[in-house]
N, C-alpha and C positions, 0 to 999 in steps of 0.2 A: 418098657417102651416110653421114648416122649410123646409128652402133650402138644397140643398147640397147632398151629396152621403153618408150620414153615414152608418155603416153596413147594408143589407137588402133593400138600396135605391143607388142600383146603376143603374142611368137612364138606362129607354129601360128593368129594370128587371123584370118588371109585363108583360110590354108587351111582351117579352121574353116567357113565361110562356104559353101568349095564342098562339102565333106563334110556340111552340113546340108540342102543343094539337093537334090545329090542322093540325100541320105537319103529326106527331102520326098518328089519325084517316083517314087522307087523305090517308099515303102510304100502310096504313096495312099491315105493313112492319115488319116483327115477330123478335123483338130485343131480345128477350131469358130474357124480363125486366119484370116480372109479375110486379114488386111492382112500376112500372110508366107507368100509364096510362092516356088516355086524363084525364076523369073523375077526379084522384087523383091530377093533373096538377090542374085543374080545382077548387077544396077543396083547396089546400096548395095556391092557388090564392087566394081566397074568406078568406081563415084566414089570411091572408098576409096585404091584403085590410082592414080586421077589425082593426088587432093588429094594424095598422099604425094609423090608426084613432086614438085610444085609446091611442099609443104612444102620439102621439100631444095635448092630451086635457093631460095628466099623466106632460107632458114635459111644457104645459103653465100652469098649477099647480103649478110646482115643483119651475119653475120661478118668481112664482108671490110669493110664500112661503121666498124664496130668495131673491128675491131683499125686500120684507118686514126688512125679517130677517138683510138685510144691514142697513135699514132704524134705527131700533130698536140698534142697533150695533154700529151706526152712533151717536144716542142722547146718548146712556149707556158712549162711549168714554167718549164725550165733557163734561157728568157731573162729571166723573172722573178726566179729565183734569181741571173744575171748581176749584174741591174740591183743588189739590194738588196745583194750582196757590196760589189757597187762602192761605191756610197751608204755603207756599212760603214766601208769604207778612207777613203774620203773624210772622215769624218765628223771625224777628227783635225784638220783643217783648216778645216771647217763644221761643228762641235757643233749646227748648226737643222736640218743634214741628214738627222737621223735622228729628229726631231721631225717633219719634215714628209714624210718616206717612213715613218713611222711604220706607217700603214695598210697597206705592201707587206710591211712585215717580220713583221709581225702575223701576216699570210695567212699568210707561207711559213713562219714556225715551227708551223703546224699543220704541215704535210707533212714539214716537216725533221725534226721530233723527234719522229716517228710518231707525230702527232695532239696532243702538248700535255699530255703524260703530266704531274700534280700529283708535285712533288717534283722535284727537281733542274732544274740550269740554269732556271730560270724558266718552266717550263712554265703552261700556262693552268689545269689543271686537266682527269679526266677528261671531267666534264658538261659542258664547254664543248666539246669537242673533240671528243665520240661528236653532239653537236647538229648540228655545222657535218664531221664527216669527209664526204667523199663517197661514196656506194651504189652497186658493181655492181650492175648490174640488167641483167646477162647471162642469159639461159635457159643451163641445163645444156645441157650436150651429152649429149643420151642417144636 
């Protein structure tokens, strides 16, 4: 299970929920609230309790899908980086090699030079490079 307060999980808020109930029912106390009752307190608890269940097993899904996806990401780079090293060396002996693998060496000096930083070794520049870096778009864990 995660830690932490994210929307829907702010400690004390289930129990919140029964300590309202039965506040509720205790005072029979006439709030002018047809549409909160112990009983409904009760329901929107019991869905509260599923959904979070469901969140958790959706959320160690989602992550195991993820960190795969890193892994797969991870080898795809390095045999890209293979190929353009190669085409590299080669290139002493085919100078059009690096003309026409031009486009692979392009991509991988964004990743190689932390994004194409303007200023040394030939970098592309930052706006080029903050345009085309790629976005986690991981939820926190919390």
């Amino acid at each position: 299970m995660r830690s932490g307060t994210s929307a829907g999980r702010v400690p004390g808020y289930i129990e919140m929920l029964d300590d309202v109930a039965r506040a509720l029912e205790r005072e029979k106390l006439e709030l002018g609230l047809a549409d909160v009752t112990p009983e409904l307190l009760e329901a929107a608890k019991a869905s509260l309790v599923h959904l979070h269940a469901v969140e958790d097993v959706a959320h160690a899904v989602y992550r195991s899908v993820y960190e795969e996806r890193l892994t797969v990401d991870d080898s795809a780079m390095g045999m890209m980086l293979k190929v353009a090293r190669r085409v590299g060396s080669h290139s002493e002996d085919d100078p059009q090699l690096l003309t026409r693998w031009k486009f692979l060496r392009d991509f991988m000096a964004l990743f190689h030079r932390g994004g194409g930083h303007s200023g040394g070794r030939g970098g592309r520049g930052s706006q080029a490079a903050a345009a085309e870096k790629p976005v986690d778009r991981t939820p926190a864990e919390g």
